[in-house]
N, C-alpha and C positions, 0 to 999 in steps of 0.2 A: 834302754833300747840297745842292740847289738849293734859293734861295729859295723857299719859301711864302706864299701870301698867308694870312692866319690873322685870326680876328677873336678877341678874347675875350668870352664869350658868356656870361651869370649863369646859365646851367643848361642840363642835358641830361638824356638820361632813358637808362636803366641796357638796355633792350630790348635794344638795336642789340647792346651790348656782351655782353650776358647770351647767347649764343649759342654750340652747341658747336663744340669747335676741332676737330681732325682726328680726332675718334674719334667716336663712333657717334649720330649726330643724332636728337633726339629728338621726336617725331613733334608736330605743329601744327597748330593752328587751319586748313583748310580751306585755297582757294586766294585770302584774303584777299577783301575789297569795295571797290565803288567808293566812291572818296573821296567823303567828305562834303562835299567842299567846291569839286567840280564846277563849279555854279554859279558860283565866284569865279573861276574860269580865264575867258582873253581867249580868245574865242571864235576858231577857225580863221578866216584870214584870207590870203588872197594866194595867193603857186602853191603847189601841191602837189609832195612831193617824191617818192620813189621809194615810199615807202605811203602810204596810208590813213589808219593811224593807227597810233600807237607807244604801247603801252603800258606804263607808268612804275608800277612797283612800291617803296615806303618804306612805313615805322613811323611810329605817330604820336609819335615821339622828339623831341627835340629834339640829340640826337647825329643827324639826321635833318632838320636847320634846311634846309640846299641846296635839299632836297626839299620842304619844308613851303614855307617863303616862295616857291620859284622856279616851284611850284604855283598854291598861291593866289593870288598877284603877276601872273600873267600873264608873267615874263620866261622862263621855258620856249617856252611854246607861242608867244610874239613869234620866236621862230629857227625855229619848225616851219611857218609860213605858216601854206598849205593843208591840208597832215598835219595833222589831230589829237591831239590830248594826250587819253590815258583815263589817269587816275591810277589807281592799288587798293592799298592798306593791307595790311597784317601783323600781324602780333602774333608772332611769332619767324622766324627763318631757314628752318627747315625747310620752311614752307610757302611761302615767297617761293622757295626754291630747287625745291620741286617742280610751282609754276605755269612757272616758265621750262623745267624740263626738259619737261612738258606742253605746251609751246608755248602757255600763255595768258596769257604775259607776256614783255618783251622787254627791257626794261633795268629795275633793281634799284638800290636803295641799301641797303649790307647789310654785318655785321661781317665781318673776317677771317677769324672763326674760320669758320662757315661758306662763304665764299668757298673757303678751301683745303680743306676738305671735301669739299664738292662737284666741285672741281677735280679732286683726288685718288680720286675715288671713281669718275669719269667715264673716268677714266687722260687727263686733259686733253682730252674733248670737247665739254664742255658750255659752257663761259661761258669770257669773259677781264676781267678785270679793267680796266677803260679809263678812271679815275680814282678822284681819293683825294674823299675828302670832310670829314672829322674827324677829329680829334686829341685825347688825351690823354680826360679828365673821369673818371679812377678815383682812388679814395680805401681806404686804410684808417683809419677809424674805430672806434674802443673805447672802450670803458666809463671813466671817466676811475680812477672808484674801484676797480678792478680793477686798471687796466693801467697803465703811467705812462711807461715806456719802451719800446722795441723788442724788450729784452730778456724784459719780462717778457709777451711772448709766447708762452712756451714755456710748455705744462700748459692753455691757452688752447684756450676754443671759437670760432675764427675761421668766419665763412661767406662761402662765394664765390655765385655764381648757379648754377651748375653743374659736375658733373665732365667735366673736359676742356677746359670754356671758357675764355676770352681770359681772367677775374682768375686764374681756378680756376691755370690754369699758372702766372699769374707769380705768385702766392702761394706754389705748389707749388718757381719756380726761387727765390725768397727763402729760404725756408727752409732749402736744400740748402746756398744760401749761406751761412745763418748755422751752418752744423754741422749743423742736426736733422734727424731722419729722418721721414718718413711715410708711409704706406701710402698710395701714388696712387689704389687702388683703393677701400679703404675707407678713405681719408683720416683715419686711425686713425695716433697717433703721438707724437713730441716737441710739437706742437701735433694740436690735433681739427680737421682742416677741414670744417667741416658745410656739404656740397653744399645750397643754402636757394633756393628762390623769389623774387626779388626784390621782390615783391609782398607777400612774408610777412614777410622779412626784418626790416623795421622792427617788426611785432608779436614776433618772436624775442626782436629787442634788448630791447622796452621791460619782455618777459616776464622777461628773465635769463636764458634759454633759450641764449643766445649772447654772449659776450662783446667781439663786436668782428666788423667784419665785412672786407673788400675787395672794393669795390661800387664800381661806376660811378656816375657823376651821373642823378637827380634822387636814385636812394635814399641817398647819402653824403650829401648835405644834411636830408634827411629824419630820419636818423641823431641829426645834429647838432641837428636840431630839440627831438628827445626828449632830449639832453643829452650827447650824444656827443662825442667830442675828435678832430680830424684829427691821426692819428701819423704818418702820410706820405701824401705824393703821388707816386702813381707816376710822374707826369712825369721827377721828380728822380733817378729810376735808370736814365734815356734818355738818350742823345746829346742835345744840343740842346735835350732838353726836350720832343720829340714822339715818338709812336709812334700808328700807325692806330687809331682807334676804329671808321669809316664806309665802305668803299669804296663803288664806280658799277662794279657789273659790267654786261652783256651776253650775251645768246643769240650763240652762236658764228656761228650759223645767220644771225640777221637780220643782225649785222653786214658778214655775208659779202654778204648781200642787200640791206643798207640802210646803206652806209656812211655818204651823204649826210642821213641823220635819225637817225642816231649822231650826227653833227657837229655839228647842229643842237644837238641837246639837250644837246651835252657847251659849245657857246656860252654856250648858254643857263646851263648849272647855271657855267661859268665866270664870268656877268656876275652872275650871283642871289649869287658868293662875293663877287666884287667890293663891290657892293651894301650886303652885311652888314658889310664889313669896315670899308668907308667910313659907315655910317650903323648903329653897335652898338644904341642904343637903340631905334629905329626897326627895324631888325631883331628885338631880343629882344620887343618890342610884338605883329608880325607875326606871328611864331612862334608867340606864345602866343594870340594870335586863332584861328592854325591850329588848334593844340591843341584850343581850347574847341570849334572846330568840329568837330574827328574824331571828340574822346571825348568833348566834353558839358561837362568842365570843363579852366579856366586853371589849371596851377598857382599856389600861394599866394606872395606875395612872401618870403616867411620861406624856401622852398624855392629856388625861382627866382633870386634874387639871389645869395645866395653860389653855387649850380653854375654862373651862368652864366660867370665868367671860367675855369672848367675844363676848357671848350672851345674849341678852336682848328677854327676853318673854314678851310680847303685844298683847293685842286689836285691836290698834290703827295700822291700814294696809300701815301707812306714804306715805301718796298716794302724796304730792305733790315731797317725795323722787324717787316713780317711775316715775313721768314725769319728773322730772331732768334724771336719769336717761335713758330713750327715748332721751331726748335732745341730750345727751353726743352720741348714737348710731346714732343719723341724725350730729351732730357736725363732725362725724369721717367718715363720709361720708359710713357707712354703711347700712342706709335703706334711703327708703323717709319720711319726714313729716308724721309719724299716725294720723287717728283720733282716739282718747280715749273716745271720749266724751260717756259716760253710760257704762264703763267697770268696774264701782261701782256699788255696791245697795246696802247703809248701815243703812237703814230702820231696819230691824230687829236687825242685831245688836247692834243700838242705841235705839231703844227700849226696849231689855236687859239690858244693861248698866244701863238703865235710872231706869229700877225696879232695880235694884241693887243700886241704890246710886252712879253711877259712871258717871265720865263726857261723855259725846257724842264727836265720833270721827269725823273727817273730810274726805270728799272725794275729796278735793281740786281740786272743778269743774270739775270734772270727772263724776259724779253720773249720775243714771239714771234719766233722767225727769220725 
């Protein structure tokens, strides 16, 4: 796998992650709003490239950092000139993936699991995946009076964010591993996996309602907050230590039409990872200025601090992590065999990299021919 540029980040938020994988998307908030935080972007400047204006769809996550800072920061829209930067917000996958097939959005920052979805669902016409963004920030967290080992998992109320999604499988391929059985469907079994809301989640825990959860970062820290124990990190069942939390999809359509402000913005979110990685504090500060400004409030230091090293910021869109990942969703007998095959195009931003002085990622036989 090529190097990564990665920063570690004291927190993330579970949204990006909380999305469904290749089985049946679950309907969303509208076609998201313009960013709150507008005003803070460097105003278009200089020539103009082959549009207008590019409109740039994220979460207000912080698995969503690229996007938040390289927003507000103004180092997006510094590589776009004369083009304009319109940012619009989300609140899951489903509606970030149905403004771009709607054409009133153009590039995205968005989990995998929807990525392939979408992909799949399209038979490969709709989006290509054209960089990574984040890495890792998933946690399982249990009750410590309950649970004490790995073992005593089993007879356990575990909850994921959803059925089908990014934790939901890989809870669903640990299991399998460990011997036990479960019903993927009604997640009825050798453990109980209670498909939960992230958002609820933490009232589940503090209720007894659930015994332990596998959650993405802010809600694994949150978890912790109420008195919860980290029994694994799911980094540590990865190669290396990473696997996609974030990609930078694309309209097939614009990119076909707007290479040149493709490039621009994938510059852009290239120098904004830079940026982070070289200056973490100043980054996590930024971030969470975005934050206060999208949703109204910062999160709390108590939450924020421990997620933030959970998160790894990257280029590199660990593409042979999401076909593991697919594997683990046909493994559990939740979808059929996908084909992937061109749900990459990392032509330009290997190109960037390359004027940059940086290594070239991989699309691990996924790319476009």
């Amino acid at each position: 796998m090529p190097a990564t540029t990665r920063t570690t980040l004291r927190r993330g938020l579970a949204a990006a992650a909380a999305l469904p994988l290749l089985i049946g998307a679950l309907a969303s908030c509208g076609y998201g709003s313009d960013a709150k935080n507008d005003e803070k972007k460097v105003a278009a400047e200089g020539k103009k490239l082959s549009a207008d204006t590019v409109r740039l769809g994220y979460f207000p996550n912080l698995t969503h950092a690229t996007a938040l800072i390289g927003v507000q920061d103004g180092l997006i829209q510094k590589e776009l000139g004369g083009t304009t930067l319109k940012p619009q917000t989300f609140n899951a996958g489903p509606s970030e993936i149905e403004a771009l097939n709607g054409g009133s959005l153009d590039i995205g920052f968005i989990g995998p699991s929807p990525s392939i979805n979408a992909y799949v669902k399209s038979k490969g016409k709709n989006l290509r995946i054209i960089s990574g963004s984040a890495s890792g920030g998933v946690k399982l967290v249990v009750n410590p009076d309950k649970i004490k080992t790995l073992d005593d998992i089993k007879g356990k109320r575990i909850a994921t964010p959803q059925k089908g999604n990014t934790q939901d499988v890989a809870l669903l391929n640990w299991i399998a591993e460990k011997g036990w059985k479960v019903d993927p469907e009604s997640g009825k079994g050798d453990v109980s996996v209670v498909r939960t809301d992230n958002k609820v989640t933490p009232d589940a825990f503090k209720s007894g309602s659930i015994d332990g959860a596998w959650v993405p970062e802010p809600t694994a820290s949150k978890l912790v907050s109420q008195g919860g124990k980290v029994l694994l990190d799911e980094t540590t069942l990865w190669p290396d230590k990473k696997f996609v939390i974030t990609n930078i999809i694309v309209s097939q359509k614009f990119l076909a039409e707007h290479p040149d402000v493709v490039e621009a913005v994938l510059r852009g979110t290239v120098k904004t990872n830079e940026w982070i990685n070289a200056n973490p504090d100043k980054a996590k500060e930024s971030a969470n200025a975005a934050l206060k400004a999208e949703t109204g409030k910062a999160l709390d230091a108590k939450v924020i601090d421990p997620a933030w090293p959970s998160i790894a910021i990257t280029d590199d869109p660990l593409a042979a992590t999401l076909k593991t990942q697919s594997e683990w969703a046909v493994k559990a007998e939740l979808i059929k065999q996908p084909d992937l095959a061109g749900i990459y195009d990392l032509k330009l931003l290997n190109k960037v990299l390359k004027a940059a002085g940086k290594p070239e990622v991989s699309d691990a036989g996924l790319g476009v021919k």
